[in-house]
GUDRENSE-805889 format. One record per atom (N, C-alpha, C): x, y, z; residue in one letter. Coordinates in steps of 0.2 Angstrom, whole numbers, plus 2048, in hexadecimal, padded with zeros to 3 digits. Atoms other than C-alpha are relative to their C-alpha. Layout:
# GUDRENSE-805889
XYZA;...
***
This chain:
# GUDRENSE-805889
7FF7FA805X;100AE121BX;802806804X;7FD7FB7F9X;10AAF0221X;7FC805800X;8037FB7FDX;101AFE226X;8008077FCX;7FE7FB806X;102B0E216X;805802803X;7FA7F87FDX;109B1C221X;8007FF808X;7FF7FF7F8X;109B17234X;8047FB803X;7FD8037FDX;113B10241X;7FE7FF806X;8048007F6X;10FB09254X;805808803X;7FF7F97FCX;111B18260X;809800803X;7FC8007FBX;11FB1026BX;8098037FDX;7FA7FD801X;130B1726AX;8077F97FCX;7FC805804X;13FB0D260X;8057FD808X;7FB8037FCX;14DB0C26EX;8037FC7FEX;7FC806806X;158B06263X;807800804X;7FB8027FBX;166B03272X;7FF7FA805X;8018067FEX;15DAF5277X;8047F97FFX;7FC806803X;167AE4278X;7FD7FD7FCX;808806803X;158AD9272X;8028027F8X;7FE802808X;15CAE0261X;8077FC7FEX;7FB804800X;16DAD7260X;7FD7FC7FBX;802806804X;16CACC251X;8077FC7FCX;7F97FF802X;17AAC424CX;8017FB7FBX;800805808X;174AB823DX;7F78007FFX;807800801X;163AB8234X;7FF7FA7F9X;7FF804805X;15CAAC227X;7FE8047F8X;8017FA806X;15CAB4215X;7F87FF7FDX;8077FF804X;14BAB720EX;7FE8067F9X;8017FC802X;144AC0201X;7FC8077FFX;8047F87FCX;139AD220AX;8037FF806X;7FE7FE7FBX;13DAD9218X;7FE7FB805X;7FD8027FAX;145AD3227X;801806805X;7FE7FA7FCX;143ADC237X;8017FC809X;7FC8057FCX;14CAD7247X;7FB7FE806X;8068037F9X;142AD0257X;7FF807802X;8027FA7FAX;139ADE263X;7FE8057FBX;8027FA804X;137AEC254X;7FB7FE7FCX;807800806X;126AEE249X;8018037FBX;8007FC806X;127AF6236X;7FB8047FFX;8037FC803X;11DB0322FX;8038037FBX;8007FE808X;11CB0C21EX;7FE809802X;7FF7F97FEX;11EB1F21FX;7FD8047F7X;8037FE807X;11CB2320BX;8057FB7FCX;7FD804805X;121B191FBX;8008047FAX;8007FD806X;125B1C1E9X;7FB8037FCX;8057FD802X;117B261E1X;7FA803805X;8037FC7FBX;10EB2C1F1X;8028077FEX;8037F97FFX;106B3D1F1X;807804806X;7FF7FC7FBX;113B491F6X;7FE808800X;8057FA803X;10DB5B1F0X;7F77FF801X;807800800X;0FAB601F4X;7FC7FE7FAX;804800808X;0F6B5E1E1X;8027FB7FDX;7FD806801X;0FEB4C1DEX;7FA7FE7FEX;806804803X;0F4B411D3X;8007FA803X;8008057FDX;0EFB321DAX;8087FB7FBX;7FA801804X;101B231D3X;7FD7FD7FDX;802806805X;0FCB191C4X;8087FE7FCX;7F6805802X;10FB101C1X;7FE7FF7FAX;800803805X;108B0A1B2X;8008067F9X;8017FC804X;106B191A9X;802808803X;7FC7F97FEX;113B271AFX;7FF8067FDX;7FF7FD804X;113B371ADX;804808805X;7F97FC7FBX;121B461B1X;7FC805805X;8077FF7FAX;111B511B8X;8007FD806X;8018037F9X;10DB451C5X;8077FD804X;7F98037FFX;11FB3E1C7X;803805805X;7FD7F87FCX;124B511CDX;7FC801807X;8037FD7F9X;118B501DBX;7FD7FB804X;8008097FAX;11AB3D1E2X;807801804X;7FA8027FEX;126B361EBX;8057FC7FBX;7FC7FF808X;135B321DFX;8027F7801X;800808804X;13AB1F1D7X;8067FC806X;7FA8027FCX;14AB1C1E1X;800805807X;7FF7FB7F9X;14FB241F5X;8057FD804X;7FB8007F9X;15AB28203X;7FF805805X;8017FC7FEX;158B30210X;805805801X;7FC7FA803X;161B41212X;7FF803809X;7FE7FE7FAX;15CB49222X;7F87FF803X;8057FF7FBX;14EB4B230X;801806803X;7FF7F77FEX;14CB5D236X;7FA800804X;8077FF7FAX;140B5F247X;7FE8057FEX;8027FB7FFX;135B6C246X;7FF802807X;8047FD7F9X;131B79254X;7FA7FD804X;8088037FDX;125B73260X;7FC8057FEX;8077FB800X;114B7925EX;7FD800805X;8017FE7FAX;109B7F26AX;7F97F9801X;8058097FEX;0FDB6D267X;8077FA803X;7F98057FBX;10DB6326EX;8027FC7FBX;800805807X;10CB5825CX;8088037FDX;7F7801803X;120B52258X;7FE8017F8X;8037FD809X;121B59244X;80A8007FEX;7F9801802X;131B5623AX;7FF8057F9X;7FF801808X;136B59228X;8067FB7FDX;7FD807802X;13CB4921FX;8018047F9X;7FB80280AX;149B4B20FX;8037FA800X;7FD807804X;14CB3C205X;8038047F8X;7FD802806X;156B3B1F5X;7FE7FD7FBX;802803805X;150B341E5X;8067FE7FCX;7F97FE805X;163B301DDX;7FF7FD7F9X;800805808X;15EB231CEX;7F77FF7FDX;808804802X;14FB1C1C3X;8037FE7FBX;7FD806805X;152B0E1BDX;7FB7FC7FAX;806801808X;147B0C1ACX;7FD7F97FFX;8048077FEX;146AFB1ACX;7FB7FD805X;8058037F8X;13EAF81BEX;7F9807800X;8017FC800X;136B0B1BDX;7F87FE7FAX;8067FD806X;12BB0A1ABX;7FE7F87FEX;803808803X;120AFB1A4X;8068017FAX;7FA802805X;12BAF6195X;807801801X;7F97FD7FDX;13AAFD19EX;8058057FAX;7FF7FB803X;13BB08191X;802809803X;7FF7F97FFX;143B1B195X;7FC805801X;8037FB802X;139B29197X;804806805X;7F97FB7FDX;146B3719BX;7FB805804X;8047FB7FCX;139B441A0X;7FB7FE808X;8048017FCX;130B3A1ACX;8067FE804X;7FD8047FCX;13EB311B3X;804809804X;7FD7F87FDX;146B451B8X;7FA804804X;8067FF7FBX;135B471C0X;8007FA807X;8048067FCX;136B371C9X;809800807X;7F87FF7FDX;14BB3C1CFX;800805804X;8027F77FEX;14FB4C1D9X;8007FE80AX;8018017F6X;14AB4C1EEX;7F8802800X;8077FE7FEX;13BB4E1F7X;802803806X;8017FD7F8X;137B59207X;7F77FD802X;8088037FFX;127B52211X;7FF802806X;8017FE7F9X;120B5A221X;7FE7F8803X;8028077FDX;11EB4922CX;7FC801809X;8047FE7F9X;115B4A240X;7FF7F9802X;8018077FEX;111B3B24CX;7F8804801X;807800800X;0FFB3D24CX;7FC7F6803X;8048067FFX;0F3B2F257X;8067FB801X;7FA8047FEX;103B2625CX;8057FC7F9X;7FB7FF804X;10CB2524AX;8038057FCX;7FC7FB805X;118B2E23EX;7FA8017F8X;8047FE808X;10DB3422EX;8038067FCX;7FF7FC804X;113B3D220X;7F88077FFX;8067FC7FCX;107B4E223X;7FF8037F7X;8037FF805X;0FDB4F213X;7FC8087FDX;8017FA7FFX;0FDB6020CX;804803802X;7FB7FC7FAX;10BB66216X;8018037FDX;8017FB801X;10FB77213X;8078007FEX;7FB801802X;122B72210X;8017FB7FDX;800804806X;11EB64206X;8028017F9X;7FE7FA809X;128B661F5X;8047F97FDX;7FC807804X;131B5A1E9X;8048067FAX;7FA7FE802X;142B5F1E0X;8017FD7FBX;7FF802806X;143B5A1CEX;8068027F9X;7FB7FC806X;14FB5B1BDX;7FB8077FFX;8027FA7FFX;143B691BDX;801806803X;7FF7FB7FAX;146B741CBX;8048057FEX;7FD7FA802X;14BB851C8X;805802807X;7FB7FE7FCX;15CB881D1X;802806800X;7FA7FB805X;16AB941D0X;8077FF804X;7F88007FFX;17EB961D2X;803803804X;7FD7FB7FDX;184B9C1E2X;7F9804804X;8047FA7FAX;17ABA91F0X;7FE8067F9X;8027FA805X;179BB61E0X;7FF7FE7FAX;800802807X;17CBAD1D2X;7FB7FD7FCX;806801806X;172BA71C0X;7FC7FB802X;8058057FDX;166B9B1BFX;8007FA7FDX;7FD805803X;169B891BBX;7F87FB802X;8068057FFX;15BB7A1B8X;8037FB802X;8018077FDX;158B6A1C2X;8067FF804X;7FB8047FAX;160B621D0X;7FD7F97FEX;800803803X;164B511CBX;8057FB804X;7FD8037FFX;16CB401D1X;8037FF807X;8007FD7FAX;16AB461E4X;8027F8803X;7FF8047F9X;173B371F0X;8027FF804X;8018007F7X;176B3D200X;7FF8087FEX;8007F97FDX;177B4D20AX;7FE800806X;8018017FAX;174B5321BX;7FB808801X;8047FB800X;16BB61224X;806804803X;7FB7FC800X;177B6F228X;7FD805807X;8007FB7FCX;179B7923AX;7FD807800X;8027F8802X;174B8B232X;7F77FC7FEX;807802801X;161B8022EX;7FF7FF7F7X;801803807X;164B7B21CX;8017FA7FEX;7FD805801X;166B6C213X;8048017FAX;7FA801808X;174B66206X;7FE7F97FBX;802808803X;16FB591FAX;8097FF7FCX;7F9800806X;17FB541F0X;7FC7FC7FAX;801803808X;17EB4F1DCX;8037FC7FFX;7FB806800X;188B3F1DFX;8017FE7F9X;802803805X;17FB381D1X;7FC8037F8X;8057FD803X;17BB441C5X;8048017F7X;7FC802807X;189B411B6X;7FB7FA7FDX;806806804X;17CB321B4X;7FB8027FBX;8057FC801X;16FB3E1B0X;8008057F9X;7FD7FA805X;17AB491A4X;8007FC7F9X;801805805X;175B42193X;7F87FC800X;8078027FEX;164B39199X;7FA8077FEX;8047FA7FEX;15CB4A19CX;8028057FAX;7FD7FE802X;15EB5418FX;7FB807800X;7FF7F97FCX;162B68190X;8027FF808X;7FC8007F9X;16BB621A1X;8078037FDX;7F87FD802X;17CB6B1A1X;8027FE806X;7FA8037FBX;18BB621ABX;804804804X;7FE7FB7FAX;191B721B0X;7FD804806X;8037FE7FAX;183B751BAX;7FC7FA805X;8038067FBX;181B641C4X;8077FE802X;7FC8037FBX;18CB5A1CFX;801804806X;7FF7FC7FBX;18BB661DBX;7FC7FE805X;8038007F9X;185B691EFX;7FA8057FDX;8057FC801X;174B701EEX;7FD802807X;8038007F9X;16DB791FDX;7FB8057FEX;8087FF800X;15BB7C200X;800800807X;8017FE7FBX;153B8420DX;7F87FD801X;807805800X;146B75214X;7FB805802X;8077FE7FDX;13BB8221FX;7FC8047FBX;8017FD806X;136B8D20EX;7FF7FA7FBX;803806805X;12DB81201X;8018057F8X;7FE7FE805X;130B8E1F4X;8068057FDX;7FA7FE801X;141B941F8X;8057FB7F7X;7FE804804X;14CB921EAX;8077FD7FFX;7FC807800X;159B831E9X;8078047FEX;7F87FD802X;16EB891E8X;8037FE800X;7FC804802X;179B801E1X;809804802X;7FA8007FDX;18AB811E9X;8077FF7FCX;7FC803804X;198B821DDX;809802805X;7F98017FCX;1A6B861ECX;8047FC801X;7FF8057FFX;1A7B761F2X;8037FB7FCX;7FD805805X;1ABB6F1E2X;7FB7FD7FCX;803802805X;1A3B671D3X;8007FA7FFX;7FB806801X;1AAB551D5X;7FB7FC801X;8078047FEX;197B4C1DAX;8037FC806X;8018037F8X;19AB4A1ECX;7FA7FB801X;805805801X;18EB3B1EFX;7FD7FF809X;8007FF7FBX;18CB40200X;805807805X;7FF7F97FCX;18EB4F20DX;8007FF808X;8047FF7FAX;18DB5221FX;804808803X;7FF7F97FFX;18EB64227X;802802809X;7FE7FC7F9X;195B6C239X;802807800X;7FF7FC802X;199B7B23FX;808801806X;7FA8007FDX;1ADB80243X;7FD804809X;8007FD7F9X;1B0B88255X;7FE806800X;7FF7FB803X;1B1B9824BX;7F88047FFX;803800802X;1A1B96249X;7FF7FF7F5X;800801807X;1A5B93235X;7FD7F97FDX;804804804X;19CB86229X;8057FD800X;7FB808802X;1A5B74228X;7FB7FB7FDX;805804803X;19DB6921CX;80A7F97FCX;7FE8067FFX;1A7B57219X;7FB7FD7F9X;803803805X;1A3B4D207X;8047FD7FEX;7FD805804X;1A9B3E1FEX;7FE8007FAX;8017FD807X;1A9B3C1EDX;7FC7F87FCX;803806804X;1A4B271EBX;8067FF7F9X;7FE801806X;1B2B241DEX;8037FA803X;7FC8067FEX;1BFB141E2X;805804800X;7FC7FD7FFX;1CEB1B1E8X;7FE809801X;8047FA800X;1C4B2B1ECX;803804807X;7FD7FC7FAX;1C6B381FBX;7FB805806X;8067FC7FCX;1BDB4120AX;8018077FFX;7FD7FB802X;1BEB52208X;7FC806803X;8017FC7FAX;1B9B61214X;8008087FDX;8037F7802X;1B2B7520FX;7FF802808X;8037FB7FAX;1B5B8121CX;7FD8087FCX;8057FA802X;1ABB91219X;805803802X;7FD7FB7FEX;1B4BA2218X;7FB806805X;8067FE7FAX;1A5BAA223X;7FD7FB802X;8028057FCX;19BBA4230X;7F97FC7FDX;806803804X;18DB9922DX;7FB8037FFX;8037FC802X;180B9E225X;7FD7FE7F9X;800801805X;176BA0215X;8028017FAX;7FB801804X;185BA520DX;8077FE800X;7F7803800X;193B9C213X;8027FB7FDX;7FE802806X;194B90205X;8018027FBX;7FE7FA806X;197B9F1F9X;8077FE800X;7F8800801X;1AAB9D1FCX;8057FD807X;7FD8037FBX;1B7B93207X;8077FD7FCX;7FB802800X;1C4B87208X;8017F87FEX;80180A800X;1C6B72201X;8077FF803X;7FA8057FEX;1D1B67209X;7FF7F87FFX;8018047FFX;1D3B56209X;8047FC804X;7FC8047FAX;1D8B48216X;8037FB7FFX;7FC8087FFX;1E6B3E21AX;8007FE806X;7FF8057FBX;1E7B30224X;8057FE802X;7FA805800X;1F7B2922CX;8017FF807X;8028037F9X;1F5B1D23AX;7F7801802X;8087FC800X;1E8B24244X;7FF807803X;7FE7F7802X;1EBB36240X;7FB8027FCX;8047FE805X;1E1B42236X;8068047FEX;7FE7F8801X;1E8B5122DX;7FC8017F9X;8057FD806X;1DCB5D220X;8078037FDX;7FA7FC804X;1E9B61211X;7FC8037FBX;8037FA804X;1E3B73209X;8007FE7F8X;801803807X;1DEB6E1F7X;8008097FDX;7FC7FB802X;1E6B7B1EAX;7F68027FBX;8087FF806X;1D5B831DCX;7FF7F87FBX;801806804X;1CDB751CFX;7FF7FA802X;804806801X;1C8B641CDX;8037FE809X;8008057FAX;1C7B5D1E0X;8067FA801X;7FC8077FFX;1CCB4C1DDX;8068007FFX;7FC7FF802X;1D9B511D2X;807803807X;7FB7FD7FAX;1E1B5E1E0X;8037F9806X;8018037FBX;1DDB501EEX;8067FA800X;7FD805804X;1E7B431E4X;807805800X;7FA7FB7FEX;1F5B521E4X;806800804X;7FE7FF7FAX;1F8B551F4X;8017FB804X;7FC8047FAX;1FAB441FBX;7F87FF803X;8037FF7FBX;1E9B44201X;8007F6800X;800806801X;1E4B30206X;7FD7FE7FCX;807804807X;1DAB241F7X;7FC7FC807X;8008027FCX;1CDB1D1FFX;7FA7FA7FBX;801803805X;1C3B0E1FAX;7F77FF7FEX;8047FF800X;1B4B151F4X;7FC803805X;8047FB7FBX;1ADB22201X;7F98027FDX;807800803X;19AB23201X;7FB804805X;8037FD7FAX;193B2A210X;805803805X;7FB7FE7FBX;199B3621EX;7F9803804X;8047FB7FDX;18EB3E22CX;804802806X;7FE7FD7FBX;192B4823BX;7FC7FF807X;8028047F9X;18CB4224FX;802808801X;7FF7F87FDX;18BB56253X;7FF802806X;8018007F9X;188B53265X;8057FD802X;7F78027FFX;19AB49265X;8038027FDX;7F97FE804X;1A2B53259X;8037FA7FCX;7FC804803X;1A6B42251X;7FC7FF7F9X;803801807X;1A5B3F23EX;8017FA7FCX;8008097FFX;1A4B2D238X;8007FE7F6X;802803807X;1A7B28224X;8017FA7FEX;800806803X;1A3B1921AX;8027FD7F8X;7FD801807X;1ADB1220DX;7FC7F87FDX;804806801X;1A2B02203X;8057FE7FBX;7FB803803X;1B1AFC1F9X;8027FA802X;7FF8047FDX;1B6AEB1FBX;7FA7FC803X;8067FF7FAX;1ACAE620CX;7FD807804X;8037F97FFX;1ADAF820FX;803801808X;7FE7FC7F9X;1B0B01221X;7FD805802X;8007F67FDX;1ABB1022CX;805801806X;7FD7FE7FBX;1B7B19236X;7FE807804X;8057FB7FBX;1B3B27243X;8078057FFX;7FE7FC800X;1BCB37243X;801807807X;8007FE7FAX;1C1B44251X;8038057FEX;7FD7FB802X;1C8B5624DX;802802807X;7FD7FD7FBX;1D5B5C258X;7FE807805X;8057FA7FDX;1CFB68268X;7FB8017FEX;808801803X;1BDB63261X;7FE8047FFX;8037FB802X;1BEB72256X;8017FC7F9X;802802807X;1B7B6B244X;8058047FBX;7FC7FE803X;1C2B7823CX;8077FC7FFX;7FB8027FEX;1D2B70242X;8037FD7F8X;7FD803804X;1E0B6A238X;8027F8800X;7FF80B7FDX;1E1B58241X;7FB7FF803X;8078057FEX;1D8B4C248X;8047FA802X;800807800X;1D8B3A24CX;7FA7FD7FAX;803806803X;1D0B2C242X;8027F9802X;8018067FFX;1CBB1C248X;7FA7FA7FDX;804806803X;1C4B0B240X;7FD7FF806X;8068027FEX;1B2B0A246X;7FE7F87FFX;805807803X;1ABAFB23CX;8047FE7F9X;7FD803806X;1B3AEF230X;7FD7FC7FCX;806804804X;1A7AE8223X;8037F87FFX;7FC807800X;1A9AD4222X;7FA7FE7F9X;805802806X;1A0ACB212X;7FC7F9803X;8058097FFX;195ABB218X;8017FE7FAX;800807804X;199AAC210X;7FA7FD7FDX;807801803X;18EAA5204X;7FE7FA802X;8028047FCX;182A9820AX;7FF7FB7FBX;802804804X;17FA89201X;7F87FF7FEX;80B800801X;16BA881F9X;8007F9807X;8048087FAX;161A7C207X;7FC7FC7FBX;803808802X;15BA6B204X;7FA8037FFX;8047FE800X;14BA69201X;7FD7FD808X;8048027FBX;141A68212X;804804806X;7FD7FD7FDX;150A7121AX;7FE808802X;7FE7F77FFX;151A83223X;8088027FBX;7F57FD801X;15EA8D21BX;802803805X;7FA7FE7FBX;16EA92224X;801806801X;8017F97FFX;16CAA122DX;8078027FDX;7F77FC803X;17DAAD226X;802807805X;7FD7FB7FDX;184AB9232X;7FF808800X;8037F9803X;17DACB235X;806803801X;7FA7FB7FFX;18CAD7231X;7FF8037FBX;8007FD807X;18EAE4226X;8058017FBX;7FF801806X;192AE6215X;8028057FBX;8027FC806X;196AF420BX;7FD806803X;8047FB7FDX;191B01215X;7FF8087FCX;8017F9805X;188B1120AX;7FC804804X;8037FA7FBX;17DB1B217X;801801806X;7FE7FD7FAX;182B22226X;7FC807803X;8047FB7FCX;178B29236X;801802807X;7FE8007F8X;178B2E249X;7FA7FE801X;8068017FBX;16BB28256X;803806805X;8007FC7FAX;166B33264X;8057FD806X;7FB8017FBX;174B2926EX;8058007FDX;7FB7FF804X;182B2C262X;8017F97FBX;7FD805806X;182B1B259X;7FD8027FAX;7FF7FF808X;185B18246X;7FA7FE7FEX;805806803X;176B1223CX;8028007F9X;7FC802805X;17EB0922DX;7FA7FC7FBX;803803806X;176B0621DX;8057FE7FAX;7FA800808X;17EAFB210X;7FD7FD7FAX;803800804X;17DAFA200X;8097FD7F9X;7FA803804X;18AAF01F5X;7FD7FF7F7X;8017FF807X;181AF41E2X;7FE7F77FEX;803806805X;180AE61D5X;8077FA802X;7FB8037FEX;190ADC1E0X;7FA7FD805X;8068037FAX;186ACC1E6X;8067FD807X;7FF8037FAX;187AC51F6X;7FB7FC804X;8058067FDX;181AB8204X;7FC807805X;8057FC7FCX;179AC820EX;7FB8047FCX;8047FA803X;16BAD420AX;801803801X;8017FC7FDX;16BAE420BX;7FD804808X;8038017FAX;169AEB21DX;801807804X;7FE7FB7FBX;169AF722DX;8017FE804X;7FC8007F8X;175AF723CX;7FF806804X;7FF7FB7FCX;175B0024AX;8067FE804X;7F78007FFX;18AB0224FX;800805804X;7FD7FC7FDX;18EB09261X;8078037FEX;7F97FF803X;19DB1425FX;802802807X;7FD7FE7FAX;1A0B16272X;7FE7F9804X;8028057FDX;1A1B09280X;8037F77FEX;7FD807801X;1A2AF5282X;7FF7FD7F9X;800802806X;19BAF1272X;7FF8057F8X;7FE7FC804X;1A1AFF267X;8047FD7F8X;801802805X;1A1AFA255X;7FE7FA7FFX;805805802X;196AEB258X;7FA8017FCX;8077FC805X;189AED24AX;7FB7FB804X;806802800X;177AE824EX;7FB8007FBX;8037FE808X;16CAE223FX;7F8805805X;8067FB800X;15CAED240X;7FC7FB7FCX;804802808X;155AE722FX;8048007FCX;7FF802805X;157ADE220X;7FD8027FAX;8067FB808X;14FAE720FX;8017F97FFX;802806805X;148ADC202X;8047FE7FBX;7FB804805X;150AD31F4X;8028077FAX;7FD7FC807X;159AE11E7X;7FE808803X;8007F87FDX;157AF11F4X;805801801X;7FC7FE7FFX;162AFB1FBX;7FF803806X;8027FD7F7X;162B01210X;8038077FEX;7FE7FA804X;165B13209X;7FE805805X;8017FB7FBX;165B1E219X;7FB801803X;8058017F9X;15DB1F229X;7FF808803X;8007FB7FCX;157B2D235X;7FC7FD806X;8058027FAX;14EB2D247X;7FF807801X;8037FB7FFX;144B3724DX;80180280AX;8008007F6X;141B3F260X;7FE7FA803X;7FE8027FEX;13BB34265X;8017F6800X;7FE806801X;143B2525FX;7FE7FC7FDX;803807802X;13BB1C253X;8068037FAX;7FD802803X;147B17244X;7FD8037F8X;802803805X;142B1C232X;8077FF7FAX;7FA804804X;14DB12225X;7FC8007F7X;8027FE804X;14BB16213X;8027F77FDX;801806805X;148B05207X;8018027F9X;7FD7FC805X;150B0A1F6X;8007FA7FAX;800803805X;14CB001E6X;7FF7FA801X;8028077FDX;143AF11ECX;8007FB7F8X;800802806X;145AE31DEX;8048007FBX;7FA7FB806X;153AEB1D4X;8057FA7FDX;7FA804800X;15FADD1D1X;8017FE7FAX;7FE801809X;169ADA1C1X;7FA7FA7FDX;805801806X;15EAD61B2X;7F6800802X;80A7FF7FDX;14BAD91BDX;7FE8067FBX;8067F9805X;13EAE51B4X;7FC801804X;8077FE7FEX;12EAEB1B6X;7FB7FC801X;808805801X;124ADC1B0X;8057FA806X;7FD8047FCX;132AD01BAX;803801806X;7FB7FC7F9X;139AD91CCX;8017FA804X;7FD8097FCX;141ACD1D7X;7FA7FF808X;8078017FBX;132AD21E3X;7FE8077FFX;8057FA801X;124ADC1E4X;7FD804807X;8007FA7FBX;127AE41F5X;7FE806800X;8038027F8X;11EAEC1FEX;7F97FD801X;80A803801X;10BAE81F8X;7FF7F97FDX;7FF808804X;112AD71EFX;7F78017FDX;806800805X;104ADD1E3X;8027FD7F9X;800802806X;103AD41D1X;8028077FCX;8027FA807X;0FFAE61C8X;805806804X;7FC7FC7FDX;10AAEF1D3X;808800801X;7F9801801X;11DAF11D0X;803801808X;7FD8007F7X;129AEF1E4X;80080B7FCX;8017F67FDX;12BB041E9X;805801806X;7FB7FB7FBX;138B0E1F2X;7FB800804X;8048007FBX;131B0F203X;805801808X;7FE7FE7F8X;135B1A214X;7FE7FC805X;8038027FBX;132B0E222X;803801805X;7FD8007FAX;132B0F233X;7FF7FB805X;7FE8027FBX;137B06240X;800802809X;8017FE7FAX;131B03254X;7FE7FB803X;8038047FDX;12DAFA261X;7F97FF801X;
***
């Protein structure tokens, strides 16, 4: 049984060769590679709010919903705290909440719009290594949760807007904020009702060290449901913020700040979007209105399905994932390693391959191990050595892999060799990774069970507690040696 909320003490070292795997056999729970041990950090309905009601899944309510851990996750960022003066490593963990899926989520898999906008949104969690694990720190005084509820508003001065909604990605921001994006919040428009479309899809930025700051929706950037973010800052010191939008034939698209960073440099700026030709970059200045629309104007490149992007701010290098087809990430490089820049290079990193299907085993047979490679890739991170950690995630498109986590050198001899990490359970999704200082792995687990036609009385497994009376659960895990 895995352990609630701790981990062994030792460090991940996730540059170790020993992790090398380069085929596993399919099963259905988690899969984790030789040398690394699993841990359990917080799951669906865990207390994140001091006044959280213990979770009874079987009897929701928007109340306790607003001040759990939420139904679906990703992770989003890891932000160190200041050392203290007891020497205790302290973070602040943001995850995402982007779906709730009614069938898996409520007994009769019947809708309940109010609970489920309690059950969506993000969370902020103070986290600590205490007694040689990672604990979410009970009570934390930056402990909050982000619901279709949450009293926003428009801009650094402007009106006030309800709920943040449909949040699946973002990153944390150099000036000490984070950005969620609303990739998924058209879903939500209609469900929810009094949601207004002209006040969602948008970049939302929160200010993680303040628990009662209030949340700014970003209508500069654009209104398009960016489904992901990542943030730098130009040479200029100016704001540079990078988003994709997830459509099919979609596009990467780049905000520079008209001021320096700050907590008003999202007020007003500049969109472009990139093309590609060869292994060229060039950002082309996008005219006012619809993004896509412009992007699609000017030539910029379609790409196939862009879903993730983050930024390696210690190389200056920014890495996005397209899950289309088998998908791809390539790496990128801004001319005189000023972020502003009108050029660049782009180079193919990783080329997603699909494993071949295996034929069911005999009886009395092993099954046929099937190739670790990735698939689809939807989350994108760095380690403290500059490699990728790749989470994919290819929806309701079966396949002979499961969902998984690589760790992809992007320097050196085995530069775009992926490395499996972990395998999720049957009908999850490997939804964004972070590390910590000092090196342990956590890897968000996202809709364990979920698979075309499963419910709540039938889940394709009951991940993580393989309890009868207990539905599978979203769950932060960590990984270490």
């Amino acid at each position: 049984m895995i352990a609630r909320r701790g981990l062994l003490a030792a460090p991940l070292l996730l540059a170790a060769p020993a992790l090398r795997a380069q085929s596993f056999t399919l099963r259905q729970d988690l899969f984790v590679a030789p040398g690394l041990r699993e841990g359990v950090l917080i799951r669906w309905g865990d207390r994140v709010t001091f006044d959280a009601p213990d979770w009874t899944p079987a009897r929701p309510t928007a109340e306790a919903a607003a001040a759990q851990f939420g139904w679906d996750a990703r992770i989003v960022a890891l932000i160190p705290s200041p050392e203290a003066s007891d020497g205790v490593p302290r973070a602040v963990l943001v995850v995402a909440h982007p779906t709730v899926d009614a069938a898996m989520a409520f007994p009769g898999g019947r809708d309940i719009p109010a609970v489920a906008g309690a059950m969506q949104g993000a969370t902020l969690v103070n986290v600590a290594r205490r007694g040689g694990t990672w604990v979410v720190v009970d009570g934390g005084f930056q402990n909050r949760r982000l619901t279709a509820a949450t009293l926003c508003r428009i801009g650094t001065d402007g009106g006030p807007a309800a709920g943040i909604v449909g949040v699946t990605g973002g990153c944390v921001t150099p000036w000490g904020s984070v950005l969620l994006a609303e990739g998924g919040a058209a879903a939500w428009v209609g469900r929810l009702p009094g949601l207004e479309s002209s006040t969602t899809g948008m970049l939302v930025e929160v200010d993680p060290s303040d628990p009662v700051s209030v949340p700014v929706k970003r209508a500069a950037p654009g209104r398009f449901g960016a489904v992901d973010a990542a943030a730098g800052l130009a040479a200029d010191g100016r704001a540079v913020v990078w988003m994709v939008d997830g459509r099919p034939g979609g596009y990467l698209y780049r905000f520079l700040s008209n001021d320096t960073a700050g907590a008003r440099a999202l007020d007003a700026g500049r969109m472009a979007a990139a093309r590609f030709e060869g292994g060229s970059l060039r950002w082309l200045p996008l005219p006012e209105g619809d993004p896509l629309a412009a992007a699609r104007g000017v030539g910029a490149t379609a790409l196939d399905q862009p879903w993730a992007v983050a930024l390696d701010a210690q190389r200056q290098r920014l890495c996005v994932a397209t899950r289309g087809g088998a998908g791809q990430a390539f790496a990128l490089r801004a001319a005189a390693g000023d972020l502003a820049s009108e050029t660049g290079i782009a180079e193919t990193l990783l080329q997603g391959r699909e494993a071949p299907a295996q034929p069911p085993a005999r009886r009395g047979e092993a099954p046929t191990p099937v190739p670790a490679w990735p698939w689809a890739p939807a989350s994108l991170a760095f380690d403290g050595a500059g490699a990728l950690l790749v989470g994919t995630d290819r929806g309701a498109r079966p396949g002979a892999l499961p969902e998984a986590f690589y760790r992809v050198p992007t320097e050196g001899a085995d530069r775009g060799q992926p490395s499996l990490l972990m395998a999720v359970p049957v009908g999850a999704a490997a939804s964004g990774a972070a590390v910590t200082a000092d090196g342990t792995l956590l890897a968000a687990v996202a809709h364990p069970g979920a698979t075309p036609g499963a419910n709540w009385a039938n889940p394709a497994t009951r991940w993580p507690a393989f309890r009868a009376d207990e539905p599978p659960r979203s769950t932060i895990m960590l990984l270490g040696r």
